[in-house]
C-alpha positions as CSV (number, residue, x, y, z in Angstrom):
1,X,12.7,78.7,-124.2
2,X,11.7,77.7,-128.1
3,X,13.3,75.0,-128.7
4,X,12.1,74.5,-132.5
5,X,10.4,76.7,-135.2
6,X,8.6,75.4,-138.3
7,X,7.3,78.1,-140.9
8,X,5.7,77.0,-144.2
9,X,4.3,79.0,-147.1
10,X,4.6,82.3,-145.0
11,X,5.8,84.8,-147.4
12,X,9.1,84.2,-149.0
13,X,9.5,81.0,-146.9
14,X,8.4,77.9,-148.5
15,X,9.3,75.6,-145.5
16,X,11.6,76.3,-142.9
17,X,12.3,74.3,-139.7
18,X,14.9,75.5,-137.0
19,X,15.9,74.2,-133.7
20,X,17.4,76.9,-131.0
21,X,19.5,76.5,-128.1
22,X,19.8,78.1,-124.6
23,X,21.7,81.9,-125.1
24,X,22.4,84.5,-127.2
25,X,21.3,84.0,-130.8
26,X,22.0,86.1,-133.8
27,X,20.3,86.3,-137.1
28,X,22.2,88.2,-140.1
29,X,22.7,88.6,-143.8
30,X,22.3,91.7,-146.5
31,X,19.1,94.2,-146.2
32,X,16.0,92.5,-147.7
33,X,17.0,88.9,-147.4
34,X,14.0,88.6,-145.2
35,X,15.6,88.6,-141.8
36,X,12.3,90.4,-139.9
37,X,10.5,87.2,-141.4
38,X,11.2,85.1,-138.6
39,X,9.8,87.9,-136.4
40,X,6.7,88.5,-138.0
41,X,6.0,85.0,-138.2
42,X,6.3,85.0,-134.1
43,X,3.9,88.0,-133.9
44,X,1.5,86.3,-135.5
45,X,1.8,82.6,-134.0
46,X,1.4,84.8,-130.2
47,X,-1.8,85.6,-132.0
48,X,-0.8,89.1,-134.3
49,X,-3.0,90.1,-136.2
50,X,-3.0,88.2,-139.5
51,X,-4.2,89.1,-143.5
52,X,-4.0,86.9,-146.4
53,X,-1.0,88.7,-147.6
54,X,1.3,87.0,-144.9
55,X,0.3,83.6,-147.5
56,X,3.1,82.8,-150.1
57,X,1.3,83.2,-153.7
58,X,0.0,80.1,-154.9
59,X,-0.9,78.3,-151.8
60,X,-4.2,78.3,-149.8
61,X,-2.5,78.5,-146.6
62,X,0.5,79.3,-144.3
63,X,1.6,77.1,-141.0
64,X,2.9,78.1,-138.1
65,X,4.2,76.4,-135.0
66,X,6.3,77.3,-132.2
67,X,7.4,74.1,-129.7
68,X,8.7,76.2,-125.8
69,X,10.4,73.9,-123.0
70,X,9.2,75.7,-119.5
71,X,11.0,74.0,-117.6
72,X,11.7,76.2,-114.4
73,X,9.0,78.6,-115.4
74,X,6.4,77.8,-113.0
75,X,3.8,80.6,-113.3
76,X,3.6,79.6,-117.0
77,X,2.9,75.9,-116.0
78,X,0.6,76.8,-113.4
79,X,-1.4,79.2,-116.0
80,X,-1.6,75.8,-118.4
81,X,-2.6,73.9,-116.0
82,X,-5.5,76.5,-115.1
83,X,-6.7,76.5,-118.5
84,X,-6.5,72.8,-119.1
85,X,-4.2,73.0,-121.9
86,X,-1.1,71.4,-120.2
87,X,-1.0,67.6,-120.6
88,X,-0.1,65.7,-117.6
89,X,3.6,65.3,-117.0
90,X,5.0,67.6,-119.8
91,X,6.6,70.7,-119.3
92,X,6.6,71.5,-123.7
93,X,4.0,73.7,-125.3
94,X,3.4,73.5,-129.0
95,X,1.5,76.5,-130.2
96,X,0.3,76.3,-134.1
97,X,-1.5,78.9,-136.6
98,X,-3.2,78.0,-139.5
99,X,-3.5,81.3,-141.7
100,X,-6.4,81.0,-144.9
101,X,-6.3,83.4,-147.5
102,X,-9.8,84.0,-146.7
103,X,-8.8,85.8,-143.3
104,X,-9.9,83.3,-141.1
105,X,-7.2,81.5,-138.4
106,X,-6.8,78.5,-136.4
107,X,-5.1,78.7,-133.4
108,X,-4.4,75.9,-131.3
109,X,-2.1,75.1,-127.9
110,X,-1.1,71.8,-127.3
111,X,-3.5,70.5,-129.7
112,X,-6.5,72.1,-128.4
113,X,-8.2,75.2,-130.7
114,X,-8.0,78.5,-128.3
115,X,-9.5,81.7,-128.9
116,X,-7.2,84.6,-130.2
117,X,-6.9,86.5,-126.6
118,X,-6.1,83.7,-124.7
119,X,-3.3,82.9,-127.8
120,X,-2.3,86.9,-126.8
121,X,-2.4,86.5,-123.3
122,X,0.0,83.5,-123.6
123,X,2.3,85.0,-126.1
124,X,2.7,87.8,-123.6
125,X,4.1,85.8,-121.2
126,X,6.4,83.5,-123.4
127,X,8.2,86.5,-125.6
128,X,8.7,90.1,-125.4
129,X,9.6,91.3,-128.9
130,X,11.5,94.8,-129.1
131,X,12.0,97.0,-132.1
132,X,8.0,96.7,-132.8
133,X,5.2,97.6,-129.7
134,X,3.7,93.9,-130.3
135,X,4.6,91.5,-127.2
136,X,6.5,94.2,-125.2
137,X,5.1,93.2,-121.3
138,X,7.6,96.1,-120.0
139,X,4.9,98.6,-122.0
140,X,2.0,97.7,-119.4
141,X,1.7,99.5,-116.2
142,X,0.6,96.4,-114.5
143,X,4.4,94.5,-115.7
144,X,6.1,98.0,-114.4
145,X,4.3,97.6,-111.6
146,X,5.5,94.2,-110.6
147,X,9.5,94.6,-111.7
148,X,9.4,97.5,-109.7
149,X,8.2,95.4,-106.6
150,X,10.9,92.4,-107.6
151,X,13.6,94.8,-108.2
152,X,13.2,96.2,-104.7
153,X,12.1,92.8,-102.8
154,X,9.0,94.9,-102.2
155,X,6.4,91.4,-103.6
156,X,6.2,90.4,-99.2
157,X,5.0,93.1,-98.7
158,X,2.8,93.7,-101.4
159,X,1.7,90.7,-100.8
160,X,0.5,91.3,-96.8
161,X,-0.9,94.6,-98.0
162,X,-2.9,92.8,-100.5
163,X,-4.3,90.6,-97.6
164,X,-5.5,93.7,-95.1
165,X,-6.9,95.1,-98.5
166,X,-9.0,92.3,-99.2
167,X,-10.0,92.2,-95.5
168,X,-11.0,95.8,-95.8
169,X,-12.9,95.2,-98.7
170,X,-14.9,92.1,-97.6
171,X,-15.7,94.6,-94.1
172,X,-17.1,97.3,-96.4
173,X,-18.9,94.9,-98.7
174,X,-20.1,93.1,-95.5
175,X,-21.5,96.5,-93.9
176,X,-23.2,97.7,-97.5
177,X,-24.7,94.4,-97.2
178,X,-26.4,95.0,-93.4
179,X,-26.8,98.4,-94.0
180,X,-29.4,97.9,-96.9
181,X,-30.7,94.9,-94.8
182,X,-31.2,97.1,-92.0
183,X,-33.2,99.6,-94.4
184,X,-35.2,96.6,-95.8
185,X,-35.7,95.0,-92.3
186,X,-39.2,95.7,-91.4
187,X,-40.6,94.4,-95.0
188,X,-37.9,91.5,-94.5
189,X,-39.0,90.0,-91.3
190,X,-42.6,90.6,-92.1
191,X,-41.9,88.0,-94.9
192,X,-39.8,85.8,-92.9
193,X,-42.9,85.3,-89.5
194,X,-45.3,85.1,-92.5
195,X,-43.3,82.1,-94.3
196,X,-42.1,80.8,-90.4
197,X,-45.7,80.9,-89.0
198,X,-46.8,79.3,-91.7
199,X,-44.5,76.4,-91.9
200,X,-44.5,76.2,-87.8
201,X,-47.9,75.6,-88.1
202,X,-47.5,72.9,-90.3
203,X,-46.0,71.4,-87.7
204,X,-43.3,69.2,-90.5
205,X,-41.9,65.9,-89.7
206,X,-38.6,64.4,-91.5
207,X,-40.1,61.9,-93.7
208,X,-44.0,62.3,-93.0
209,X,-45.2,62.2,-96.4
210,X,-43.8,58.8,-97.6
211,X,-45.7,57.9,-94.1
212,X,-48.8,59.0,-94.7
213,X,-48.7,58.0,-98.6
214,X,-47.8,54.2,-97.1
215,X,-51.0,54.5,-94.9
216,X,-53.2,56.1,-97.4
217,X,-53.2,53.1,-99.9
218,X,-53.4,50.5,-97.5
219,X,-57.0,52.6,-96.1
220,X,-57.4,53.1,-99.4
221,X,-57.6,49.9,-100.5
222,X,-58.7,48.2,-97.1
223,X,-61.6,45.9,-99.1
224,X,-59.3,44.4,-100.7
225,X,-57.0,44.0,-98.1
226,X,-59.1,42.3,-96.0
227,X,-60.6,40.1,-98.6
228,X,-57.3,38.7,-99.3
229,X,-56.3,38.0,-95.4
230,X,-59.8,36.1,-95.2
231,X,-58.6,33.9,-97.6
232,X,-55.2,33.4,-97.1
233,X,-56.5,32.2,-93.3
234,X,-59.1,30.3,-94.8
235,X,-56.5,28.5,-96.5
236,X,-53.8,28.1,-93.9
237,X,-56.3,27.2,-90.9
238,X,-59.8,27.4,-91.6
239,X,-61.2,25.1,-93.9
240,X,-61.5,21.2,-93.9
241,X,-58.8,20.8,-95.8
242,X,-56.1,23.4,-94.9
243,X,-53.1,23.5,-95.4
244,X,-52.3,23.0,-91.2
245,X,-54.6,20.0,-91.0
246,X,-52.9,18.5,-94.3
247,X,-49.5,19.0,-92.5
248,X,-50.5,17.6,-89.2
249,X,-51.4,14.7,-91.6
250,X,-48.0,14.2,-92.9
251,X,-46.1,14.6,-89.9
252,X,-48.2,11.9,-88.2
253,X,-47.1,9.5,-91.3
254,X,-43.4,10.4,-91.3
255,X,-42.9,10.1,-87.3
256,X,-44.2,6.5,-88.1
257,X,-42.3,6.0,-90.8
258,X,-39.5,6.7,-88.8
259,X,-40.3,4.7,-86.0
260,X,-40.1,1.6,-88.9
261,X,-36.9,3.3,-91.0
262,X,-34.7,4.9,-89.0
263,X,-32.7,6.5,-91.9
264,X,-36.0,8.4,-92.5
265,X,-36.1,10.0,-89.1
266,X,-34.2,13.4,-90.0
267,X,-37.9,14.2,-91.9
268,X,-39.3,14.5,-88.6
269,X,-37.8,17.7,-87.7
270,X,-38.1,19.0,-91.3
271,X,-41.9,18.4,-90.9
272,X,-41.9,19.8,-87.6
273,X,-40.0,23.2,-88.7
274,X,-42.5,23.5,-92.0
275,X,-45.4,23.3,-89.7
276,X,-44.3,25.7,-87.0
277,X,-43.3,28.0,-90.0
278,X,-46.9,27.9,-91.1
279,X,-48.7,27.7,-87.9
280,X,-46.8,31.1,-87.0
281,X,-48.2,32.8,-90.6
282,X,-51.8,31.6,-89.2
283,X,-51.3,33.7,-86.3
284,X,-50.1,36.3,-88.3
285,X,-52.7,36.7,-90.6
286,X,-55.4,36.2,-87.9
287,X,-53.7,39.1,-85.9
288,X,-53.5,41.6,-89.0
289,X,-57.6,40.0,-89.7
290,X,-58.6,40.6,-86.3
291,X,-56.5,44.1,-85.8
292,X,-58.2,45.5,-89.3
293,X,-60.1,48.7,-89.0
294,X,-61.5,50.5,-92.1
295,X,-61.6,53.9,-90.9
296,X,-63.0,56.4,-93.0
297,X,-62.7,59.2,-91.4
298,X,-58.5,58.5,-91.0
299,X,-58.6,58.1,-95.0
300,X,-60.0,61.9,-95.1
301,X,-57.8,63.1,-92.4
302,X,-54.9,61.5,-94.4
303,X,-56.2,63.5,-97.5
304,X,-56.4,66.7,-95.8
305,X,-52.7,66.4,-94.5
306,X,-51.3,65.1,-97.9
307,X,-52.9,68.1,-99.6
308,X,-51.6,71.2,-97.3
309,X,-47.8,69.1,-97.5
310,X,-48.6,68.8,-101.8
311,X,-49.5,72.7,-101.6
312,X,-46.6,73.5,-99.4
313,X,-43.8,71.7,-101.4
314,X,-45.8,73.3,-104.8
315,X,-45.4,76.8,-103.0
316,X,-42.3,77.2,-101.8
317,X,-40.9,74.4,-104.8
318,X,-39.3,72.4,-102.2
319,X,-38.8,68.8,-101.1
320,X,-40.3,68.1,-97.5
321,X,-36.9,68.0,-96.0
322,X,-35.6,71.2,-97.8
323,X,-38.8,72.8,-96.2
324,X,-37.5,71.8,-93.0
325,X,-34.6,73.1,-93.7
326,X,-36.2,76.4,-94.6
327,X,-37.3,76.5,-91.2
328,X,-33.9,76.4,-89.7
329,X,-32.8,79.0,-91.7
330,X,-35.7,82.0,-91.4
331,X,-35.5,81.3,-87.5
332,X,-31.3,81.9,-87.7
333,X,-32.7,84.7,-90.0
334,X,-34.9,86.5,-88.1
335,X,-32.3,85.8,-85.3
336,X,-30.1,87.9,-87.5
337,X,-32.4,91.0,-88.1
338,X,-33.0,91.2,-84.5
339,X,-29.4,92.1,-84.0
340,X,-28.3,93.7,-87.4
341,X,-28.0,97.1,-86.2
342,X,-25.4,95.9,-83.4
343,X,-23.8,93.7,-86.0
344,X,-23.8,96.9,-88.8
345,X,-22.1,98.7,-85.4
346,X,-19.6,96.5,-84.8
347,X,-18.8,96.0,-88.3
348,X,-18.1,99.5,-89.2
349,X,-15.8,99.4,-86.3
350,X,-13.8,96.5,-88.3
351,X,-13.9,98.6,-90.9
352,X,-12.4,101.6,-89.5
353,X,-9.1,99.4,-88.4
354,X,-8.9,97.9,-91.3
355,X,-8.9,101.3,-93.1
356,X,-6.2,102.3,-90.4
357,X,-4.2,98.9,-91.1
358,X,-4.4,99.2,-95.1
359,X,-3.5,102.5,-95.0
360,X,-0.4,101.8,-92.8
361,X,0.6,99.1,-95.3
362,X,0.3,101.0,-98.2
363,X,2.1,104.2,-97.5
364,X,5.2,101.9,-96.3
365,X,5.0,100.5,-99.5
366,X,4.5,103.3,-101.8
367,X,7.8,104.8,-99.4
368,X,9.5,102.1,-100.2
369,X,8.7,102.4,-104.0
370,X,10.2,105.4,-104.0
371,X,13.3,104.7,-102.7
372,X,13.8,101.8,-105.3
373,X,12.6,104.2,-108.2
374,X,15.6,106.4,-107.6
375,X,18.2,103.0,-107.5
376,X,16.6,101.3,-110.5
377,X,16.6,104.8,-112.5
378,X,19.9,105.1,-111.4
379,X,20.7,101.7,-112.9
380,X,18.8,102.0,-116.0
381,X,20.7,105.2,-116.7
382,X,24.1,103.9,-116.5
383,X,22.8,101.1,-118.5
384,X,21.8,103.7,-121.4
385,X,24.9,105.9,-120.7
386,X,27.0,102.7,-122.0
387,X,24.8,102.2,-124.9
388,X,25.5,105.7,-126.1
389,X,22.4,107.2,-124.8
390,X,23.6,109.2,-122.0
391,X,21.5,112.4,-122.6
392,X,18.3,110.3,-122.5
393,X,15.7,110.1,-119.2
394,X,14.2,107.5,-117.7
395,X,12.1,108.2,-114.8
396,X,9.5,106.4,-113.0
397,X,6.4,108.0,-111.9
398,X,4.8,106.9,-108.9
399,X,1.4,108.7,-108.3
400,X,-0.1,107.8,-104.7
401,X,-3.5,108.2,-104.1
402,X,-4.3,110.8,-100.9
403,X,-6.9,108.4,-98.9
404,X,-7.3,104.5,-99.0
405,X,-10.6,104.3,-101.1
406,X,-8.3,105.5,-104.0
407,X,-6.0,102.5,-103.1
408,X,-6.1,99.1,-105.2
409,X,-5.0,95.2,-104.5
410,X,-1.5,96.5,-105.4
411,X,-1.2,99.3,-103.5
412,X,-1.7,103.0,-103.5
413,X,0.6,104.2,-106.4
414,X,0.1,104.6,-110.3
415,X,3.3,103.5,-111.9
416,X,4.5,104.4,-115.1
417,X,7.7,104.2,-116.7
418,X,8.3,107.7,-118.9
419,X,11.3,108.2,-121.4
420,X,12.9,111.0,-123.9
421,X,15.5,110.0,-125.9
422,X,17.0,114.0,-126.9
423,X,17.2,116.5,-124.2
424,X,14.3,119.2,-124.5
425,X,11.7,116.5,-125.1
426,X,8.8,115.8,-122.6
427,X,9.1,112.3,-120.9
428,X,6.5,109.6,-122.7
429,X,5.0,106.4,-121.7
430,X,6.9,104.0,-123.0
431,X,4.7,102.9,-125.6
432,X,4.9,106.4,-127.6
433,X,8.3,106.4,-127.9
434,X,8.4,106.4,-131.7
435,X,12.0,105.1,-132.0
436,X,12.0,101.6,-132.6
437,X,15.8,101.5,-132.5
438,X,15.7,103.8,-129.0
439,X,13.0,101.9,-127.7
440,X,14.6,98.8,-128.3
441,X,18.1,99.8,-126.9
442,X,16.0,100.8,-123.7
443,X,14.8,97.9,-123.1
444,X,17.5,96.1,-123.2
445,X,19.3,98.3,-120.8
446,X,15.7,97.9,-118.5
447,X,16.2,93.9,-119.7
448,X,19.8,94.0,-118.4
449,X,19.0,95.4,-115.4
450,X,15.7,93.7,-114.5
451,X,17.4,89.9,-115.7
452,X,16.8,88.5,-112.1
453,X,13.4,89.6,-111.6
454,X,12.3,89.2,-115.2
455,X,9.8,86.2,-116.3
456,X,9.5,86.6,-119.7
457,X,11.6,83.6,-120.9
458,X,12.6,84.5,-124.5
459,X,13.7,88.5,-125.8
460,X,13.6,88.8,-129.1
461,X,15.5,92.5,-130.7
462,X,14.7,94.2,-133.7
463,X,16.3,98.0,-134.8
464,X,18.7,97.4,-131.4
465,X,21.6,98.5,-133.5
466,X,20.1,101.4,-135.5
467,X,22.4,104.6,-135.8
468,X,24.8,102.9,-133.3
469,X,28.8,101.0,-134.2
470,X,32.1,100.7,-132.9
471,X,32.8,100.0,-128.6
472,X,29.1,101.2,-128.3
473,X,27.8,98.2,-130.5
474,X,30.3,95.8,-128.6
475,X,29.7,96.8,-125.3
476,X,25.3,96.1,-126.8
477,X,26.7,93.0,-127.8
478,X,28.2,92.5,-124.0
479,X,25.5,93.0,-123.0
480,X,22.7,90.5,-124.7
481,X,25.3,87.7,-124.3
482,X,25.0,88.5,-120.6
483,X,21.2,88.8,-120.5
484,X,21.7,85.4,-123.0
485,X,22.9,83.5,-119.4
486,X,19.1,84.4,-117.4
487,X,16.9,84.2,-120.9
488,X,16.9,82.7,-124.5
489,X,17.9,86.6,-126.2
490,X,17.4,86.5,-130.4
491,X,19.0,89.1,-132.0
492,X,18.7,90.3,-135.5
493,X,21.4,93.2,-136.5
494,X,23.3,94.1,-139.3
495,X,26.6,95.0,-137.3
496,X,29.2,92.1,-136.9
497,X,30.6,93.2,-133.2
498,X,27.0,92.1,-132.1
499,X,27.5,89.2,-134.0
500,X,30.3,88.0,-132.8
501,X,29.1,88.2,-129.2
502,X,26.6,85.5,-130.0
503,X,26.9,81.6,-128.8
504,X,24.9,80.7,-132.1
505,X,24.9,82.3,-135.2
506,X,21.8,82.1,-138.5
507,X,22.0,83.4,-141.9
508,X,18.6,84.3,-143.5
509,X,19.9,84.7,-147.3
510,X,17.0,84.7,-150.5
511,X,17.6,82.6,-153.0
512,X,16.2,81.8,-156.5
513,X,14.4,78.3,-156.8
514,X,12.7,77.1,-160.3
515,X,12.5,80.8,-161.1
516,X,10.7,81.8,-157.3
517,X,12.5,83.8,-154.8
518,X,12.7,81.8,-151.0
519,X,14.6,83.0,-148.0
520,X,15.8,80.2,-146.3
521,X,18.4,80.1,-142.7
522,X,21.1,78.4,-142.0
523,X,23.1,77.8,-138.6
524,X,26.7,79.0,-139.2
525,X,29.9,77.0,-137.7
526,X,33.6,77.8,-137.6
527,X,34.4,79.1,-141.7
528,X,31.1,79.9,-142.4
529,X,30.7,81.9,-139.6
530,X,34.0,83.7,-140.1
531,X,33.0,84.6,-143.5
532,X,29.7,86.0,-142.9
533,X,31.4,88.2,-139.9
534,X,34.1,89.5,-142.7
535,X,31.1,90.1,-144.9
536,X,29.5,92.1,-142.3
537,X,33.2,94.0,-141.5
538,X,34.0,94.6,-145.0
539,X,31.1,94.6,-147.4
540,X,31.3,93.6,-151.1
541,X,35.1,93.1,-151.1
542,X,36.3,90.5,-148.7
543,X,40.1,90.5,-148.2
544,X,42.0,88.1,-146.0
545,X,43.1,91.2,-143.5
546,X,39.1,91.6,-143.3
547,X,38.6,87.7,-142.5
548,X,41.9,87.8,-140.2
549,X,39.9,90.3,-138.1
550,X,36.9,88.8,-138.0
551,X,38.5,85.9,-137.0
552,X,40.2,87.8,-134.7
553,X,36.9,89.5,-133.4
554,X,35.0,85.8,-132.7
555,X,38.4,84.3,-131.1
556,X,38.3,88.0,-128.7
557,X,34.5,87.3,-127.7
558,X,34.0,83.6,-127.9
């Protein structure tokens, strides 16, 4: 629901901040005190379009912001969450305009600046405004669509006919996909032997180029190599004074030092682990010495593989490994091709009972469509009988499409919701009904109705009382107090058994401050609200019978 609204330098308002409750909400006072404000400023926060005009003269620009509580509205949350514009553990949306003079907007949700059709998109789901075609969901074919389904506890169904569509789908896509693979075959698997022969002959190994690259600079630089293992044996071993004949030394002087000391005699095996430590490096460098081959002809061979792998990788763009895996896949490939025309069989035999299956599915729904078309219609006309409507239509059209391939995700039927208010007329779509005041006491008989099954959490209605009064206009106001129990309903209306029927009550009024007009709203209680209800009954002159029956009226409804 909005739970708080915050207008400044929008038109007549200078700055305005309200907080709503849960319920049926009214908004009153005399023609031209600027009641339709507050709905034009919620048009354009849900992302209407805006002019410099909306901006009160004198400043450079007009506010807007909008805080909603969705709690229990879980698709809306979901949506957020999607988008990325629902901070963890908060269930509140703050939605702000900034309006310039130069045309330009800012529009931001939850802080973060959105574009203007994800701004619509979101208003759309948050408030359906009626009197004006802005923000009405029940106008789009898609929303009838869907209350139809929730009305009739069809959305199970629709739901497992939208999974054997989708399975019929991915078959057809799936058989186009072999079918032109079939057609390209020949040119395909000449490729794939070209590019498989060609890497088979290769003949890869996992890892062989770091190998050979490893082995190429040590034959590469074998000279050297050598040169240093010479000298490192000379060192260790060979010459006069090495560095094993210099350690033989020392051990021979510590083992008799410890023979004399005997706290010394723990150097002994220190000396002794230092020497077999070096005498095992001798052999090792006399092994890699002696086992040293400079082979030039390796070196080329080397050379010759390193440059067919280069080319290879350069070719195909590839790592080694992803060459290898390149492999795996042409053979699984060609595998493929060699049975595509038995796989493009027994696909097209999927196909054919899936076609069968949706089919099935989608004429039980469309049947079932039609039998909750007649109940809702039904409903929906007593609902407009009550509201002094009763030589209007409503009908809902359900077109079905002959053969499955006219079928959608949703199911084989075109719905639209068709209306004339005056006997004679040709049904319309709902949105060319020109009435605002009929289209608006439509949809709240379609609102009253469709409460249950309707996720729009706030109704906002504009015109509902044109050319109506007396038990029709209480039995309207009956009737958005009800819907006020299943959604936040705002109401604006000029006739005072509406008024009364409301559990909170505003007064938009203009006044004159330092010689500038400003509507403001207030939040009546008790007397105030009493008056403004005798105002409404009796105009100008306000006697105490008038205010004994407005009381009279609030202590009947409340």
């Amino acid at each position: 629901m909005l739970t708080d609204l915050r207008i400044s330098h929008f038109a007549l308002i200078d700055c305005l901040e309200l907080e709503f409750s849960p319920g049926f909400q009214v908004f009153t006072g005399e023609t031209g005190a600027g009641k339709s404000l507050l709905v034009d400023a919620l048009i354009l926060l849900l992302g209407g379009r805006a002019s410099g005009e909306h901006i009160r003269s004198g400043a450079k620009e007009a506010t807007l912001e909008g805080v909603f509580s969705l709690s229990g509205h879980p698709p809306i949350l979901a949506k957020l969450k999607e988008w990325d514009l629902l901070p963890e553990g908060t269930q509140d949306l703050l939605l702000r305009r900034i309006l310039s003079r130069e045309g330009r907007s800012r529009m931001y949700v939850n802080g973060r600046l959105v574009p203007l059709h994800q701004m619509v998109e979101l208003g759309g789901w948050l408030v359906d405004i009626h009197g004006q075609h802005e923000q009405q969901s029940l106008l789009s074919s898609k929303v009838q669509l869907h209350v139809l389904d929730a009305f009739g506890g069809l959305l199970a169904l629709r739901d497992e006919y939208a999974v054997h569509y989708q399975n019929w789908q991915d078959l057809v896509r799936a058989v186009a996909e072999t079918t032109q693979r079939s057609k390209e075959r020949q040119e395909r698997e000449e490729f794939l032997r070209f590019q498989c022969e060609e890497l088979g002959k290769a003949q890869l190994v996992p890892g062989e180029d770091e190998t050979l690259m490893r082995e190429h600079r040590k034959l590469q630089n074998s000279g050297r190599l050598l040169e240093i293992v010479n000298q490192a044996y000379d060192l260790l071993y060979r010459n006069q004074a090495s560095i094993v004949s210099q350690l033989t030394e020392v051990r021979k002087l510590v083992h008799e030092l410890g023979a004399i000391d005997e706290t010394v005699r723990q150097w002994n095996e220190s000396i002794d682990d230092g020497l077999a430590q070096v005498e095992e490096l001798v052999w090792a460098t006399r092994n890699y010495k002696d086992g040293f081959e400079h082979d030039p002809a390796r070196l080329a061979q080397i050379d010759e593989r390193l440059a067919l792998l280069q080319r290879l990788k350069k070719k195909y763009r590839e790592s080694l490994e992803d060459l290898l895996a390149r492999q795996t896949r042409i053979q699984a490939e060609l595998e493929e091709l060699a049975n595509i025309e038995e796989r493009t069989q027994n696909l097209q035999q999927q196909v054919s009972q899936a076609y069968q299956d949706t089919w099935v599915l989608g004429r039980k729904l469309s049947e079932s469509r039609q039998a909750v078309a007649k109940k809702l219609e039904e409903r929906i006309a007593t609902e407009l009988a009550q509201l002094k409507m009763e030589k209007s239509q409503f009908h809902i059209r359900i077109t079905a499409a002959s053969q499955a391939e006219q079928a959608g995700p949703n199911g084989i039927d075109q719905i639209e919701f068709v209306f004339c208010a005056n006997p004679g007329e040709n049904l319309q779509p709902l949105a060319r009904v020109a009435s605002g005041g009929e289209l608006s006491r439509l949809m709240l008989a379609m609102k009253t109705v469709l409460a249950s099954v309707d996720q729009v959490p706030v109704l906002i209605f504009d015109e509902v009382d044109a050319g109506i009064g007396g038990h029709v206009a209480a039995t309207m106001g009956q009737r958005l107090k009800a819907l006020g129990r299943t959604h936040q309903v705002m109401c604006i209306t000029h006739l005072p058994q509406i008024a009364a029927q409301a559990n909170h009550h505003y007064l938009v009024q203009k006044e004159t401050v330092q010689a500038r007009t400003v509507a403001t709203v207030t939040c009546l209680h008790a007397e105030d609200r009493e008056e403004e209800i005798a105002r409404m009954l009796g105009g100008a002159t306000i006697t105490q019978t008038v205010r004994k029956a407005a009381g009279e009226m609030l202590n009947a409804t409340n």
